[in-house]
C-alpha positions in Angstrom: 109.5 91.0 142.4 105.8 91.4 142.3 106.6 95.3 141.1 108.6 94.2 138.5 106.3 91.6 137.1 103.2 93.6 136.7 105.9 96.3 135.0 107.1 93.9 132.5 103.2 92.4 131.8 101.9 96.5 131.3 105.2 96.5 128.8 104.7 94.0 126.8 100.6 94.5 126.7 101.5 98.4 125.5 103.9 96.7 123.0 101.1 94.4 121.4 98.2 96.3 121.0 98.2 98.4 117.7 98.2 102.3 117.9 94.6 103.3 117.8 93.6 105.2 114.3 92.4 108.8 115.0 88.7 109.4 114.8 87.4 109.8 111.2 86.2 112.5 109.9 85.0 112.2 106.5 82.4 114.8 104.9 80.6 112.1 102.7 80.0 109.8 105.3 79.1 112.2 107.9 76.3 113.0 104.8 75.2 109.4 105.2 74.5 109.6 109.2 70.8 110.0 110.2 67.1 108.1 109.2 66.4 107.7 106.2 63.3 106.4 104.2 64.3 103.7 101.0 62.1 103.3 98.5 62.5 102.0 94.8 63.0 99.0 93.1 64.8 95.2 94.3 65.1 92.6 91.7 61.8 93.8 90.1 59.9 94.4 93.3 58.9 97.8 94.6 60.3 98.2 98.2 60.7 100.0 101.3 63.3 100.0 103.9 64.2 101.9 107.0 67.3 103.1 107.3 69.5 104.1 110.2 73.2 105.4 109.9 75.8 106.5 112.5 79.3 106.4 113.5 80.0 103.7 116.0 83.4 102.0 117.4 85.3 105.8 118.5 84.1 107.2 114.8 85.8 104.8 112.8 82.8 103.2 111.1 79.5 104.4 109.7 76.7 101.6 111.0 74.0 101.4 108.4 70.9 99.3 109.5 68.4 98.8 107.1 65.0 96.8 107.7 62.4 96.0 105.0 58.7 97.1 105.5 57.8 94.3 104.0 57.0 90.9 106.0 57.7 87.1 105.5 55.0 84.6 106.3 56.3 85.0 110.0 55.9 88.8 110.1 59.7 88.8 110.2 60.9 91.8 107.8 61.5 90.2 104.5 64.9 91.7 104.8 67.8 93.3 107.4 71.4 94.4 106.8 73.9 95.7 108.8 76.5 97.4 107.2 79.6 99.1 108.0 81.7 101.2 106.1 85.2 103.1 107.3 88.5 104.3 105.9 91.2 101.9 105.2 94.0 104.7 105.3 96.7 101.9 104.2 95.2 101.6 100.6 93.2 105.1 100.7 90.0 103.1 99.9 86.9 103.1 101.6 86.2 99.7 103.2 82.9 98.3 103.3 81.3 94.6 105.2 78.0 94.2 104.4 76.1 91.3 106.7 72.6 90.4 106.1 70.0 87.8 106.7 71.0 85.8 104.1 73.9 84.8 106.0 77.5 83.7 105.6 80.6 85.7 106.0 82.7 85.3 103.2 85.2 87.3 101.2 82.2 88.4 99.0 80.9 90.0 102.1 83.5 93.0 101.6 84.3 95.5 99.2 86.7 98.4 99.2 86.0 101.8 97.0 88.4 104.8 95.5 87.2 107.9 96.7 85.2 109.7 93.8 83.8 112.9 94.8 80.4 112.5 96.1 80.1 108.8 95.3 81.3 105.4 96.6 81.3 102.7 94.3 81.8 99.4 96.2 82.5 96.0 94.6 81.7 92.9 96.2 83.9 89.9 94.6 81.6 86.3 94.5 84.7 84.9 92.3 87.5 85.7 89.2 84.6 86.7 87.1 82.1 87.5 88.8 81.2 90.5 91.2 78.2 92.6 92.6 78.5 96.4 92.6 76.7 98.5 95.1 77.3 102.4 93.5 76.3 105.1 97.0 75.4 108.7 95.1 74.8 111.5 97.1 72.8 114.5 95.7 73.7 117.5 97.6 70.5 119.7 96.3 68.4 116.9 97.2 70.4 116.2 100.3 69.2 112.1 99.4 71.1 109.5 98.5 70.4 106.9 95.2 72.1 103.1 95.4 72.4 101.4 92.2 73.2 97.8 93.0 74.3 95.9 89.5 75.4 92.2 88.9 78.5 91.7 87.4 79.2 88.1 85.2 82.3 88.5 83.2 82.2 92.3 83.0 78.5 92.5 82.0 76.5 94.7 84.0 73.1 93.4 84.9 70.6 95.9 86.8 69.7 94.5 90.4 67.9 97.6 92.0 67.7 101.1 91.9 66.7 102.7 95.1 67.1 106.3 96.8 67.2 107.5 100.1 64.8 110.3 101.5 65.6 111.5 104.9 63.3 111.0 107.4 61.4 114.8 108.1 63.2 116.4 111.0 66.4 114.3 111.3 69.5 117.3 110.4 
């Protein structure tokens, strides 16, 4: 009895876990993996962020963390993200959830992007008309990467920040 018990438990456990996805392997993103040194411009004010990318979670995700260089009156960093970003195959989209100290999971926390060569273009929805795009370009002579991050109010593009990615000497 005991033998067929812990059979029919192992069956119906196999039957309700979802086939794992194969690995990922995706050229741009694997471009994206390493340390990387940010620097340009947030709403009007010159910055500078590490960054860290790598695939996590069996290779499905690429885990960006990026950490301001500047400090808050606590000698906090005035700003942290971590972001992950992975290949919805359902929809043939890249996915994207972006968390960061400002808090609050919400729908406008995620964004989903068409493939388009050696760019991502990923809009975040904050409502029916209004949205925040965060554009990934990678330059392969460079071998950097630039993010233009734009507001969005009723289809009206509103520059937020223009930074690029310089990777750290001796990483790849």
């Amino acid at each position: 009895m005991r033998a067929l018990l812990a059979v029919a438990i192992a069956v119906t456990a196999a039957r309700a876990l979802p086939a794992q996805q194969p690995t990922l392997s995706d050229p741009l993103l694997d471009r994206l993996v390493g340390r990387w040194t940010l620097t340009g411009t947030i709403d009007g004010q010159q910055t500078t962020h590490d960054v860290t990318a790598e695939w996590v979670l069996n290779h499905q995700y690429v885990h960006v963390h990026e950490v301001s260089r500047e400090r808050d009156g606590n000698g906090q960093p005035q700003y942290q993200a971590d972001v992950y970003i992975g290949w919805n195959a359902d929809v043939k989209r890249y996915a994207c959830v972006w968390l960061d100290v400002f808090g609050g999971i919400a729908p406008a926390s995620l964004a989903e992007a068409p493939p388009t060569g050696d760019s991502i273009a990923f809009v975040f929805h904050h409502g029916p008309t209004a949205a925040f795009h965060n554009t990934f370009v990678y330059d392969r002579r460079a071998d950097s990467w630039t993010w233009r991050m734009d507001n969005d109010a009723d289809g009206k593009l509103d520059p937020f920040a223009r930074v690029t990615l310089t990777r750290v000497k001796g990483e790849r």
